[in-house]
Every structure is written in structure tokens, then in C-alpha cells.
C-alpha positions as CSV (number, residue, x, y, z in Angstrom):
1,X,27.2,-5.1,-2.1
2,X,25.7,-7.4,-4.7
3,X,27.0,-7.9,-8.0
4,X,24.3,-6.2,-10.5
5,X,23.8,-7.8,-14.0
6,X,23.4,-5.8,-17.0
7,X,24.1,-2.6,-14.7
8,X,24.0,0.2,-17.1
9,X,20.7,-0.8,-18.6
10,X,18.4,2.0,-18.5
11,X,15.6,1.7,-16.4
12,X,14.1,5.1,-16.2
13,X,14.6,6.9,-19.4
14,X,13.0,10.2,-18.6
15,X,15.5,10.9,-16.0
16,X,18.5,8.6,-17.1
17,X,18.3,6.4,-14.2
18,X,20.0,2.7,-14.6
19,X,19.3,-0.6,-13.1
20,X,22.4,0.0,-10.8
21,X,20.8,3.1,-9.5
22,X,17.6,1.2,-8.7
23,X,19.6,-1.4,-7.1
24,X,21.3,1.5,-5.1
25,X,18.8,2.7,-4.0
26,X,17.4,-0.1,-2.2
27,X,20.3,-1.0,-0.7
28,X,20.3,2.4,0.7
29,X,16.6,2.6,2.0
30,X,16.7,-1.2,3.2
31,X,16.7,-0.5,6.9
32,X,13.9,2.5,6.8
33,X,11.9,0.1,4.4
34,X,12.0,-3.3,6.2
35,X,9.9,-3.2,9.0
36,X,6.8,-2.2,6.8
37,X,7.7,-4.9,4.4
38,X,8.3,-7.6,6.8
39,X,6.4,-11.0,7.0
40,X,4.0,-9.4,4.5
41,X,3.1,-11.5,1.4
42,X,5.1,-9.9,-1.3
43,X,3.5,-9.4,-4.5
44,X,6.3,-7.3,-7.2
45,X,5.8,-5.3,-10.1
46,X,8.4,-6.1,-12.3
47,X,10.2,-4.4,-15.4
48,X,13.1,-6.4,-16.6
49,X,13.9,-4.6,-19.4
50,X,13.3,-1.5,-18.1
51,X,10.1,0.9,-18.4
52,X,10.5,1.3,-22.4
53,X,9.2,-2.2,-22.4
54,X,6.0,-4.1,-20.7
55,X,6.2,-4.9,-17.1
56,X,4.3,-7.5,-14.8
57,X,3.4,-8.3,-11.8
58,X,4.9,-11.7,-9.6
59,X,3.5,-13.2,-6.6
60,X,5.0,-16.5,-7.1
61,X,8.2,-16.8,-6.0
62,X,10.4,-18.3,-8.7
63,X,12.5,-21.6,-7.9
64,X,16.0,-19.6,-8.6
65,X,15.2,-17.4,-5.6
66,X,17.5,-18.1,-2.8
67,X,16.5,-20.6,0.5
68,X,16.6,-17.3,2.5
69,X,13.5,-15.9,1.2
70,X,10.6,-17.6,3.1
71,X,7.6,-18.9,0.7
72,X,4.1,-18.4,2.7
73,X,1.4,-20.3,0.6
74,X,-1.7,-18.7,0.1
75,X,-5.1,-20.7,-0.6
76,X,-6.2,-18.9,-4.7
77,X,-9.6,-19.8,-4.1
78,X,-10.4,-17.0,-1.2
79,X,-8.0,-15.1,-0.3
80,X,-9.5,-14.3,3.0
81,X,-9.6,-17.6,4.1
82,X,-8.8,-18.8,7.4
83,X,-6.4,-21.8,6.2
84,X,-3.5,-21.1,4.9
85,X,-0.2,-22.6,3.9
86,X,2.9,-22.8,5.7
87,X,6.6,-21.9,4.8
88,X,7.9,-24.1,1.8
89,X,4.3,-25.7,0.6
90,X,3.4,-25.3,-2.9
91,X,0.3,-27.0,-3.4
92,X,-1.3,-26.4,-6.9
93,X,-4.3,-24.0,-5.5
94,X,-2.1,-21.9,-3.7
95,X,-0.3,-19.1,-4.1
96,X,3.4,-19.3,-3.2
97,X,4.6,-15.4,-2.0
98,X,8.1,-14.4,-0.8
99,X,8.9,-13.1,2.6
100,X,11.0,-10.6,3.7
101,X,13.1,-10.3,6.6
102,X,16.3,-9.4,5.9
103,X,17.7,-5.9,3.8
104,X,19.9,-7.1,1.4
105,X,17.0,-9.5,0.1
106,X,15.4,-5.6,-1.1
107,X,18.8,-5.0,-3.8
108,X,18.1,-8.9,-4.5
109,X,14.9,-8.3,-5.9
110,X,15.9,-4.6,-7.4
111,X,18.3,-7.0,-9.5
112,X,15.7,-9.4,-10.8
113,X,13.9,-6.3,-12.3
114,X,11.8,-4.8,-8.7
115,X,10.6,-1.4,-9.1
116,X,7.5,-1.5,-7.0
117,X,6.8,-3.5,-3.8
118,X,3.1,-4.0,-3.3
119,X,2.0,-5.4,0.7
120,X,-1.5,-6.6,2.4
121,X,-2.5,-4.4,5.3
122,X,-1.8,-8.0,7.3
123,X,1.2,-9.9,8.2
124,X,2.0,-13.8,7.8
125,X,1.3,-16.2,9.7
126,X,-2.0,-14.2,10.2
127,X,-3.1,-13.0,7.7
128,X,-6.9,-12.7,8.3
129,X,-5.9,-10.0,10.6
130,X,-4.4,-6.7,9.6
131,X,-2.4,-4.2,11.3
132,X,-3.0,-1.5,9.2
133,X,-6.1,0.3,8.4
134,X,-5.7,2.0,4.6
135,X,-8.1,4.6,2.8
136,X,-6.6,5.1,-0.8
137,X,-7.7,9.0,-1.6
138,X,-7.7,9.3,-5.6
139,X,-8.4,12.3,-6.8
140,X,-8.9,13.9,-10.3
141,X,-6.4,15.0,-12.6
142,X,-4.3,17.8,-10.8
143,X,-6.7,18.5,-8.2
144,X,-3.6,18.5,-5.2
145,X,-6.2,20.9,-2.7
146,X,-9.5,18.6,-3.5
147,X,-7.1,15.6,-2.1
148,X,-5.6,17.3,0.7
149,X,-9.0,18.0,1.5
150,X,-9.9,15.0,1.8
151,X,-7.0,13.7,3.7
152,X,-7.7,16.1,6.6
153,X,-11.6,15.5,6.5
154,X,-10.6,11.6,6.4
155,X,-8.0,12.2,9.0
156,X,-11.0,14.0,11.7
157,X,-13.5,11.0,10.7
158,X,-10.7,8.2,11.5
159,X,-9.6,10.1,15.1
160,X,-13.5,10.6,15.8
161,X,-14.0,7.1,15.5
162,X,-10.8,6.4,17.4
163,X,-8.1,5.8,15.0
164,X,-5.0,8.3,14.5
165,X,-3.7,8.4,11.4
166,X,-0.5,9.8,8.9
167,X,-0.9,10.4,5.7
168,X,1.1,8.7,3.3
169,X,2.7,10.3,-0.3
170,X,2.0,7.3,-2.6
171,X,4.9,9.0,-5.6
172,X,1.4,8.7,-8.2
173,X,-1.1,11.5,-8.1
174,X,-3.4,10.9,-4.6
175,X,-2.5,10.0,-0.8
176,X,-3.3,7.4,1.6
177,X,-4.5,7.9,5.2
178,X,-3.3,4.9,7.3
179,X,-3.8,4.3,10.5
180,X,-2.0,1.8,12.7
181,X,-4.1,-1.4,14.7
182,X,-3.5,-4.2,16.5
183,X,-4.4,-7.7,14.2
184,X,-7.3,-8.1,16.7
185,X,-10.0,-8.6,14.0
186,X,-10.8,-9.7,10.9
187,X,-10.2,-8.1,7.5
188,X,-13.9,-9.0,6.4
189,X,-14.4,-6.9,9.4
190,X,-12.0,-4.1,8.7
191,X,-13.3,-3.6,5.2
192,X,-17.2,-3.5,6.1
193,X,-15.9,-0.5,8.3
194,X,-13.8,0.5,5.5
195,X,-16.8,0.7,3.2
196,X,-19.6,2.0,5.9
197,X,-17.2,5.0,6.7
198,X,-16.6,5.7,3.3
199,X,-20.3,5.4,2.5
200,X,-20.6,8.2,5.6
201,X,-17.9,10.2,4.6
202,X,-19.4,10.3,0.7
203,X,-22.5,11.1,2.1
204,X,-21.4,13.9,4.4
205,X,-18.9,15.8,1.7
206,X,-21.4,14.7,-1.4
207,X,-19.9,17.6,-3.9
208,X,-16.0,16.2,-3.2
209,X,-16.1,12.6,-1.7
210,X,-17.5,9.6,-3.9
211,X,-17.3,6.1,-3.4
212,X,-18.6,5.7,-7.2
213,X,-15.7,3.3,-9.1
214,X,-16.3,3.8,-12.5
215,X,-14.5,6.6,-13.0
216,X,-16.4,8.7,-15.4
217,X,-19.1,8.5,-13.3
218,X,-16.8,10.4,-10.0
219,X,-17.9,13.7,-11.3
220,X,-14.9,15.4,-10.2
221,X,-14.7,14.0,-6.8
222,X,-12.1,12.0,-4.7
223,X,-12.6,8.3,-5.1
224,X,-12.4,6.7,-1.4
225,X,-10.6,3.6,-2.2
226,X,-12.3,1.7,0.7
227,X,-11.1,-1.4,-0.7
228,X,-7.3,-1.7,-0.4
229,X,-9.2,-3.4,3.6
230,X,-10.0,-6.3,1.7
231,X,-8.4,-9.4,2.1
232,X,-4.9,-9.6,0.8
233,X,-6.1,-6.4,-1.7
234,X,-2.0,-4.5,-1.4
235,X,-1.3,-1.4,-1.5
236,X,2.4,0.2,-2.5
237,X,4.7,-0.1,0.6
238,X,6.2,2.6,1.8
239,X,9.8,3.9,0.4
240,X,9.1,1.6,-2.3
241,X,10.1,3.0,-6.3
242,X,6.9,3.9,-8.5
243,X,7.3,3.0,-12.1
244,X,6.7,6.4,-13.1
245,X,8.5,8.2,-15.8
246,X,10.7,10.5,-12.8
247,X,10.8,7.7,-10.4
248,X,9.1,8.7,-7.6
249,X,8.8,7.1,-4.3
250,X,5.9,6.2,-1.7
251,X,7.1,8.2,1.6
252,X,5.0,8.2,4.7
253,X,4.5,12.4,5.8
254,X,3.8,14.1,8.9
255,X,0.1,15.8,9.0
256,X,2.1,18.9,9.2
257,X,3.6,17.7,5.8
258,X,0.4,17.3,3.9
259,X,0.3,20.8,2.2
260,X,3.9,21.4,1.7
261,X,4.8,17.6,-0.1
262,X,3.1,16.5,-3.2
263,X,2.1,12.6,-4.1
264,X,5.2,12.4,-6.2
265,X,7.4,14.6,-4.6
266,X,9.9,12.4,-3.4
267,X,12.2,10.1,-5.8
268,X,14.6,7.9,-6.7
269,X,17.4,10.9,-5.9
270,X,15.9,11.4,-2.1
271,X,17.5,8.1,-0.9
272,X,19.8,9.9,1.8
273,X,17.2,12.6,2.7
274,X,14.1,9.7,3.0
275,X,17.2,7.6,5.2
276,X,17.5,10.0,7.6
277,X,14.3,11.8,8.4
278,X,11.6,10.7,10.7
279,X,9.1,7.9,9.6
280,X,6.0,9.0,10.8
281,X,4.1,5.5,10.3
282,X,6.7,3.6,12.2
283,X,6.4,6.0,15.4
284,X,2.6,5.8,14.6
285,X,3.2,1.7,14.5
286,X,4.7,2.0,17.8
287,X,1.4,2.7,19.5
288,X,-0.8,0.7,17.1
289,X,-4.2,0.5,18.7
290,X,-7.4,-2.0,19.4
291,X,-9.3,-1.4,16.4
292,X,-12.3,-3.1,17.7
293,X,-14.1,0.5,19.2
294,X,-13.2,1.8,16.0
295,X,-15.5,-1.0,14.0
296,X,-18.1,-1.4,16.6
297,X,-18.7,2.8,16.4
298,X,-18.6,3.1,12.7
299,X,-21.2,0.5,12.2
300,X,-23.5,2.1,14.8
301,X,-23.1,5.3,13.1
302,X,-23.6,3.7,10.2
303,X,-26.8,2.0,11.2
304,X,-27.8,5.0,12.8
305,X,-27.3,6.7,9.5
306,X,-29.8,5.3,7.3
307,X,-28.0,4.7,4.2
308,X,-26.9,1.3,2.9
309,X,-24.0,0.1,1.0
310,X,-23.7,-0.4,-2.4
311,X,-23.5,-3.7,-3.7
312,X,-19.9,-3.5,-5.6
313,X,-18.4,-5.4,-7.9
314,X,-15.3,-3.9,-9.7
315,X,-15.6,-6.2,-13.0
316,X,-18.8,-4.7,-13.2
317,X,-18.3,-1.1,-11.9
């Protein structure tokens, strides 16, 4: 057990939920958590003080963490970069992120202020080749059957195009679809697929899939978040804490799940019950497979297709 600092500080106010509770809870979740957290360049949203006052989010890992946190430098001027540091460097262009590997490093970080844990879809050392396959489904405003929708329509195109997938509850207001691979290519590679079969997809379903980012432009539509593929780009890890008023929690589901479970249906009370129940992307893990079919197919159905991709830029969009 660790000894929490300022314990009864409130961290969630809406539902009266102290930093010791937080703490508690990841020292309860730990085991279930670890082995989508581990090796993967940790970048935490922080709220010392609680959510009644500003967060932030940390990559770096500060010099009063512990020795048993590994540091895995990252190069900042391209993240997809085939050089990258090793354990312990800290040159001034690179980014220095913790490590994982061990559970009680997750109440660790709970006490410096964690809520949410935010992972790549790849694992150090290599990190130019994910092991995970994400489409981020964000839907309007409480329009729960528009995403489920697309869940299930994503969910045919991945398994058409060879990938099974699980949908995952992300405790904010959409799901993801993930799928589980083998790091046998490159993320540039992964996200061209990512963005042809969205482009596909968008095209196919063109009154309730869009690939458009500016949001006022979506028209009502599910945004296909193609680009959680792209290099380091994170997504929230699974059994991870939102900072969201009720505290919810990101909770991978079973297909048979998807209508019955809501993004945020899970929280920070569900610690037990998210323990013991199956983890559907770990069994999927289990039998990750080759994703190279999958992004040799898509792009000849995308070439087949006609359509190109949009140019994006998301300071621009």
C-alpha cells in the first residue's frame, strides 16, 4: 500500500470522490490494466489539485520519479522516426517518457495527481511498429445508436479486410474499435490504411460516417478518428480514469456488449466488477494477427475505388 499525500483532497466533486479513492482504485485495477500499459510511452493527464482546478498533460518524466520507472527517449522532431533513444538518455530534442512495467508504479502516479493514462498503438523499443490498430468513432451529442452503428458497420469493414476487432467504452461520449496486430509494419503504413478505409467507409455510409474534422462541418455524422494510427498519436488506455465530472472509466466490451453498455457506463465505483470480468482485448491480444493482408487489401480497394484522400491538416481543419 503506498502512503497517499493530502488523501482527503477532493478530486471528483460531482460524486465526492477523493485522491485516496483514485489512488484505490488503481491499485485495485493494476493487474487487469498492466499489460495494455506496458513498455508503451506514457504520456499522463494530470490534475493535482483536483478537477475544480486546471489540469495538464506530462510526457516528461520528472527527476523525483523513482529509478524503477524506465525513461525511453523519444526524438521531438518526428515522432515517427526510425531513431530513437534508449533507457536513461535525455538529450535536449528528445522527449523523455516513463515506462511501465510493474502495478504498484499505476497508485505511484495516481498519487502525483494521474487521472488519465494516454498510450501509442506501439510498444518501446519499437516503436515504428504498432500492435494495435485504433478507429476512434465520435459521434454527435447523444446520438448512442448513430455510434453503435458505426461500431458494427466498422467492425464488418475491419473483419472483411481481415482484422477482428472489440469495441472499446472510452468513459467520454463515443467508442473505439480496436483490433489486435502483430508490430510487422510501419505506423506510416498503418495510418494510410487507417485513412483509405475511413475515406471508404465515409464514402459508403455518406449520410452517417464523415472523415470531415472541423466539427461544424460533420453534419451530424460520426467522425472516424483515422488518426489515433499515427505515429505516437495516444489514445486513452484501457481501465484507465476519465476526468469527467462522474469519473468514468475506459473498459474494453464484448461485441455482444455494444448495445447494452454506454461510453461512460463504467466508473470509478466498478473497480471490483471491471477486476473480475473478462477482458475482451487481452483474449483478442492473444491471437494478434499479420496486419500486412489487411494494408495490402485496403489499399487495393482503395485504388480500385476511385476516390482520393484528403490532404489534412488539423491546425488547419
Amino acid at each position: 500500500m503506498i502512503e497517499v499525500s493530502n488523501p482527503q483532497r477532493v478530486v471528483f466533486p460531482e460524486v465526492a470522490k477523493t485522491k485516496a479513492d483514485v489512488v484505490a482504485y488503481y491499485e485495485r485495477i493494476a493487474a487487469r490494466a498492466l499489460p495494455h500499459l506496458r513498455q508503451r510511452p506514457l504520456s499522463i493527464r494530470r490534475f493535482p489539485k483536483g478537477l475544480g482546478a486546471p489540469g495538464f498533460f506530462q510526457k516528461n518524466v520528472p527527476a523525483h520519479y523513482p529509478e524503477s520507472f524506465q525513461r525511453f527517449a523519444v526524438p521531438r522532431s518526428h515522432a515517427a522516426s526510425k531513431k530513437h533513444g534508449k533507457p536513461g538518455e535525455r538529450p535536449a530534442d528528445v522527449t523523455l517518457y516513463p515506462l511501465v512495467d510493474r502495478e504498484e508504479q499505476l497508485p505511484y502516479l495516481a498519487n502525483q495527481g494521474a487521472i488519465e493514462l494516454h498510450v501509442p498503438t506501439a510498444r518501446a523499443p519499437e516503436i515504428t511498429r504498432p500492435d494495435r490498430f485504433i478507429m476512434d468513432l465520435d459521434p454527435p451529442p447523444g446520438e448512442l445508436a448513430l455510434v453503435r452503428r458505426a461500431a458494427r458497420s466498422m467492425r464488418a469493414r475491419l473483419e472483411a479486410f481481415g482484422l477482428p476487432s472489440v469495441p472499446i467504452a472510452t468513459g467520454s461520449k463515443g467508442y473505439h474499435v480496436v483490433a489486435a496486430i502483430e508490430p510487422r509494419v510501419l505506423a506510416e503504413e498503418l495510418a494510410l490504411a487507417a485513412h483509405q478505409l475511413a475515406t471508404l467507409a465515409a464514402a459508403a455510409e455518406p449520410d452517417a460516417l464523415t472523415v470531415t474534422y472541423r466539427v461544424a462541418e460533420r453534419g451530424g455524422r460520426v467522425f472516424l478518428d483515422f488518426l489515433r494510427n499515427n505515429p505516437l498519436a495516444t489514445v486513452v488506455a484501457p481501465y484507465s480514469l476519465r476526468a469527467t465530472p462522474r469519473a468514468s472509466v475506459a473498459v474494453p466490451l464484448t461485441w455482444e456488449e455494444l448495445d447494452a453498455v454506454a461510453p461512460n457506463a463504467f466508473g470509478i465505483d466498478d473497480a471490483e466488477r471491471l477486476a473480475e470480468r473478462p477482458d475482451a482485448l487481452a483474449e483478442l491480444a492473444s491471437r494478434a494477427v499479420d496486419p500486412r493482408p489487411f494494408v495490402e487489401r485496403v489499399a487495393a480497394a482503395f485504388a480500385a475505388s476511385g476516390l482520393v484522400l484528403e490532404v489534412f491538416d488539423r491546425f488547419r481543419s
